[in-house]
Structure formats: C-alpha cells, structure tokens
N, CA and C of each residue as an Amber inpcrd file, in Angstrom:
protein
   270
  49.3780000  68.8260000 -11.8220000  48.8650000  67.8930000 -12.7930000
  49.9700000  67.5660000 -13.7900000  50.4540000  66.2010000 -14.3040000
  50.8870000  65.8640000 -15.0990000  50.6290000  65.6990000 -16.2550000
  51.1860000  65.7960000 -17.9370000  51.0210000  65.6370000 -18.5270000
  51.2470000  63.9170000 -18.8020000  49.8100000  63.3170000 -19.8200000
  50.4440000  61.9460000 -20.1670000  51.6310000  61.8220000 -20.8960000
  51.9170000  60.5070000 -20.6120000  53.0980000  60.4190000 -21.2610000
  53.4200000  59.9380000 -22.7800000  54.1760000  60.6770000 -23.5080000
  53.7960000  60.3920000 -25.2170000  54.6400000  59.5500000 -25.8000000
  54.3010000  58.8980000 -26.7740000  55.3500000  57.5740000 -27.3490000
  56.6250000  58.2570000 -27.5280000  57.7770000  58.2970000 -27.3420000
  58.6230000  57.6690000 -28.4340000  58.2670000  57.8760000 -29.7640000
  57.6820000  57.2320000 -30.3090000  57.3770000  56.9000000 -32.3690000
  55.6230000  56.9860000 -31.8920000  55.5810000  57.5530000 -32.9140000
  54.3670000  57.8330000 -33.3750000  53.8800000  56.6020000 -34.4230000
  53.1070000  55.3490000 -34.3860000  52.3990000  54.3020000 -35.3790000
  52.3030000  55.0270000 -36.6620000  53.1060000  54.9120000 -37.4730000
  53.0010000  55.3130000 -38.9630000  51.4340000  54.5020000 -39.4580000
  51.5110000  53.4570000 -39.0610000  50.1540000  52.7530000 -39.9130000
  48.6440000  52.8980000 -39.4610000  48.6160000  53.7620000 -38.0840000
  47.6650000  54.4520000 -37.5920000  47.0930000  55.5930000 -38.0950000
  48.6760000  56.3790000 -38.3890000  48.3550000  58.1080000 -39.0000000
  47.4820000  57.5140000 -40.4880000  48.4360000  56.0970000 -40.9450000
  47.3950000  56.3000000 -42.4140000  46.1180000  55.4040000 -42.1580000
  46.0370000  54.8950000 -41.8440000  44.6140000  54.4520000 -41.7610000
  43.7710000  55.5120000 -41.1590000  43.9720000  56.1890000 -40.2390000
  43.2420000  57.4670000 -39.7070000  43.4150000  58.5500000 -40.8700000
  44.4130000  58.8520000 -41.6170000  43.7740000  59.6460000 -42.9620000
  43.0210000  58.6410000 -44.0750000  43.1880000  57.6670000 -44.1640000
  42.0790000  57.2760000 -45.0370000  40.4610000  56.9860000 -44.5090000
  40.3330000  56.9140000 -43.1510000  38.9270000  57.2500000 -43.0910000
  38.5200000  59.0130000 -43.3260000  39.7560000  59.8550000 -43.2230000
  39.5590000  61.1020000 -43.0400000  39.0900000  61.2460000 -44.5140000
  39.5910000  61.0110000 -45.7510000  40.1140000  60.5890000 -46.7360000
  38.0010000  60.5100000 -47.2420000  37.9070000  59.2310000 -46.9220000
  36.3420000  59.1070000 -46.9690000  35.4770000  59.5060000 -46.4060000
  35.5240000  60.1430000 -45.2000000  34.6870000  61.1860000 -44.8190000
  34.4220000  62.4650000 -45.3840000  35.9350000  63.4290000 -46.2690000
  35.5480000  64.0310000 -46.8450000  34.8100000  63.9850000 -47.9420000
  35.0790000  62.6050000 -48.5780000  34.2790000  62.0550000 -49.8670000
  32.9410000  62.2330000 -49.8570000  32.1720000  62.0680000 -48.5200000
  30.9440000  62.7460000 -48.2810000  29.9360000  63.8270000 -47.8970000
  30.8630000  64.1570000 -47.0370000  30.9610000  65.7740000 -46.1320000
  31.9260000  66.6940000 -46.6530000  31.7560000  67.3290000 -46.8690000
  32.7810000  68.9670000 -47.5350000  33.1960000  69.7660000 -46.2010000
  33.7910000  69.2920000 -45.2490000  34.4470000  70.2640000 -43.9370000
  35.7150000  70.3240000 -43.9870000  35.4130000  72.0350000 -44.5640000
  36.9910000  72.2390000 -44.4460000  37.3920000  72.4050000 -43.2850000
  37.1710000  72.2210000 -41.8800000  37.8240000  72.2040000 -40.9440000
  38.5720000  70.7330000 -40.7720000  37.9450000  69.3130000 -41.3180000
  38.1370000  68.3290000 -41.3690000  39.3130000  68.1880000 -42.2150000
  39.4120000  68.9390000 -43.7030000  40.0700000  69.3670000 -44.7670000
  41.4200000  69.8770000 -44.3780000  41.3960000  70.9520000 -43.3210000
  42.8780000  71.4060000 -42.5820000  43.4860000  70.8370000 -41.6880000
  42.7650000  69.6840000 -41.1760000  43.3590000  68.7980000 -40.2540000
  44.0410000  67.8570000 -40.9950000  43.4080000  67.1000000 -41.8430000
  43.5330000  66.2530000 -43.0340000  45.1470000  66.1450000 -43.6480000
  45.6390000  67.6350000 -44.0340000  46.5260000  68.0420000 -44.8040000
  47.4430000  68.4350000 -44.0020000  47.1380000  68.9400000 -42.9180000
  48.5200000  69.1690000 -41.4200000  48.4980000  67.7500000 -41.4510000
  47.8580000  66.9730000 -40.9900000  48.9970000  65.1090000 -41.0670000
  49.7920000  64.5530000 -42.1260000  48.9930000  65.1330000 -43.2740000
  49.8690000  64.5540000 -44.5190000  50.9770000  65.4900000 -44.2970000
  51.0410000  66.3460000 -44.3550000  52.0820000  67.1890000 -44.1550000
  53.0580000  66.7860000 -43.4610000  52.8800000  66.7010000 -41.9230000
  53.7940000  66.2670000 -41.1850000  54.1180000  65.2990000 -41.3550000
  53.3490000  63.9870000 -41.9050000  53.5380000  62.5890000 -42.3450000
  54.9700000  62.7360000 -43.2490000  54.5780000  63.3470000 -44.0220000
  55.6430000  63.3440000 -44.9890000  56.8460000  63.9020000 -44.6920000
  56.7950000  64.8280000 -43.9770000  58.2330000  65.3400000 -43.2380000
  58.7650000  64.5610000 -42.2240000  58.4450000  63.5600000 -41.7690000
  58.9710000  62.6950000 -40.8980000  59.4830000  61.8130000 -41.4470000
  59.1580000  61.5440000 -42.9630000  59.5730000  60.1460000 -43.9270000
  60.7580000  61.1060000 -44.1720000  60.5920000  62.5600000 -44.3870000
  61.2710000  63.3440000 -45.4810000  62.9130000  63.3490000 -44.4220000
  62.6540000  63.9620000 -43.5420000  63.2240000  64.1440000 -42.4020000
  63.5900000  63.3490000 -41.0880000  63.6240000  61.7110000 -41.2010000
  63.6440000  61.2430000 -40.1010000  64.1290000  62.0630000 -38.6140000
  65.3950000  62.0670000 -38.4440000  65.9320000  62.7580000 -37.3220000
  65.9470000  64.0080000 -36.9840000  64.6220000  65.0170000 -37.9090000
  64.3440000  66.2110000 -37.0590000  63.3310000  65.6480000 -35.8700000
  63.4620000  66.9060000 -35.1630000  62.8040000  66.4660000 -33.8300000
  61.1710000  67.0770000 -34.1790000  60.0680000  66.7930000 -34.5290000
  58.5920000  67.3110000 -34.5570000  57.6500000  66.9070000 -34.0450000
  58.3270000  65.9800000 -33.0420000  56.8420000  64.7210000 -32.7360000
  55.9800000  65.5600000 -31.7610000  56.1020000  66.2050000 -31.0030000
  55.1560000  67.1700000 -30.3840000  54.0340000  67.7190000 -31.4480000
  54.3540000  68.4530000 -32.6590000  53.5430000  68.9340000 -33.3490000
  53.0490000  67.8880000 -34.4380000  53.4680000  67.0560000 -34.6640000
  52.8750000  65.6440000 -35.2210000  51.6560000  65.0510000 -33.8820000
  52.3740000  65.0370000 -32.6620000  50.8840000  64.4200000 -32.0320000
  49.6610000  65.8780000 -31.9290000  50.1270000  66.8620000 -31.6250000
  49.3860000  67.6910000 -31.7760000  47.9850000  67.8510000 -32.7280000
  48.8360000  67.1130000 -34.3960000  47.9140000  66.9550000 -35.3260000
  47.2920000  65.8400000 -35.2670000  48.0190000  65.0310000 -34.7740000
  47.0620000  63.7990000 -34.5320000  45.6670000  63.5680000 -33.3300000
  46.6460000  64.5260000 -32.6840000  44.8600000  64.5590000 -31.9470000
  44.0270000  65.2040000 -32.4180000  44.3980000  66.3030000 -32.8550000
  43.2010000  66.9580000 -33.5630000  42.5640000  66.5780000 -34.4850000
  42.9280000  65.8870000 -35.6490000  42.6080000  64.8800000 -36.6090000
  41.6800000  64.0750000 -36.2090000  42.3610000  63.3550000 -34.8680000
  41.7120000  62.4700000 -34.2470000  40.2230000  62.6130000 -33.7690000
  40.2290000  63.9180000 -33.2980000  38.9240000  64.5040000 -32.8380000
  38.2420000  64.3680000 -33.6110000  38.5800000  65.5650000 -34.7030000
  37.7530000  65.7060000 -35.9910000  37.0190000  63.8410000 -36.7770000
  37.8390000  63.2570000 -36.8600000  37.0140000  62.0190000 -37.2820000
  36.2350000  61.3780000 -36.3160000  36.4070000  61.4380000 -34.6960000
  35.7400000  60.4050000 -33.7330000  34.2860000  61.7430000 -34.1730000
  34.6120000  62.9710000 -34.0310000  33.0870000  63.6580000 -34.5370000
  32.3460000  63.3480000 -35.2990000  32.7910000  63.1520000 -36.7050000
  32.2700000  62.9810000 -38.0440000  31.4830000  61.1520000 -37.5020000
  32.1910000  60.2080000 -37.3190000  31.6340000  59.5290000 -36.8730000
  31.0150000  58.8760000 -35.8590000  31.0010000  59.6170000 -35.1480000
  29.4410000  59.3000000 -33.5950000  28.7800000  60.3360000 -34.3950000
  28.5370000  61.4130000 -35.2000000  27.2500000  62.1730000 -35.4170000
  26.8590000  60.9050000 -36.6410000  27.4530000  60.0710000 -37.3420000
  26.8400000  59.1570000 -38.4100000  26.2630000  57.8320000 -37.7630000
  26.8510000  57.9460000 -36.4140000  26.4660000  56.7580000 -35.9020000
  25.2070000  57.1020000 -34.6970000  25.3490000  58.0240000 -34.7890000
  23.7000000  58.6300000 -33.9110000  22.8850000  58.8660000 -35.1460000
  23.0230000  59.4980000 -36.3950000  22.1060000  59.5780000 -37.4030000
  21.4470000  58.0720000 -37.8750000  22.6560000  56.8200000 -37.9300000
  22.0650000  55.6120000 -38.4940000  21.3650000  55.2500000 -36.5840000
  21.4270000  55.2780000 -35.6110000  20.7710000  54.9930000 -34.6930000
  19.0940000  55.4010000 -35.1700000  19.0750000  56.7250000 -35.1260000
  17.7300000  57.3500000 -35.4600000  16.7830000  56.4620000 -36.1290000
  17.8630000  56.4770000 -37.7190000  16.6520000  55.5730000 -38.4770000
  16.4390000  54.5910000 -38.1220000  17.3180000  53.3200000 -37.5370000
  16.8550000  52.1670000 -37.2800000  15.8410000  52.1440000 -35.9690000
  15.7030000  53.1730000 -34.9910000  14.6260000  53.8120000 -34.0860000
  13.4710000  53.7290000 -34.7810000  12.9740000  54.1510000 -36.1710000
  12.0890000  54.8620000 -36.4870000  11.5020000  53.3190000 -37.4020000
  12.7280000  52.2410000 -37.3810000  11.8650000  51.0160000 -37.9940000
  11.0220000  50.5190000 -37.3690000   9.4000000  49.5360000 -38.1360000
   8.4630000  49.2430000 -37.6800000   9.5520000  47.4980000 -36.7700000
C-alpha cells in the first residue's frame, strides 16, 4: 500500500481559515481536545513563517489533519443536531 502523495506547500490560507472556524467552535464548545489541536497549528503556523527553510511539513500536515478531523466532527454533530430540529417542525 502506498502512501498519498503530499503537497509540496502546505495552503497557508486554508490552515487560517480552518483555525478560525476552530477559533469559533471553541467560542461555543469548551473541548480541550479541539483546544490542543487548535494551538499545535498555530504553533506550527508560526514556525513556518518563523522558519521558512526548516524542513516540518510532515508534522505540520500531521496537525492539519488532525485539526481537520476535529472540526469536520464538531460540525456534522451541529449539522445532525440542526437536522433534528428542523425534523421535529410542524
């Protein structure tokens, strides 16, 4: 089995738009598991501005998927919760 194959550059304007929904999700929900994902991207975010030509992009996508997870969760459980209620309209 192969692994996919990973960019080159990582979309800087992805990582932030994906922390600013992260950003407002915590604004509503208190998960600090969401919370440690959150702060490993800023983190690495910033060491890549800080640091262009170290090599980290493995552990930058690493966080980005996980990040990634963590928000596609937070939102399909909000988007099955607003399903419900509009179910339950006359």
């Amino acid at each position: 089995m192969t692994a996919a194959p990973t960019p080159s550059r990582i979309d800087l304007s992805y990582v932030s738009e994906l922390l600013e929904v992260a950003f407002s999700i915590l604004q509503r929900h208190h998960d600090r598991d969401l919370a440690k994902k959150t702060i490993a991207m800023q983190k690495y975010l910033e060491m890549s501005k800080k640091y262009p030509k170290r090599e980290s992009r493995e552990a930058m996508n690493r966080a980005l998927r996980d990040l990634t997870a963590a928000v596609h969760i937070h939102l399909n459980s909000e988007l099955e919760a607003v399903a419900q209620l509009l179910g339950r309209l006359p």
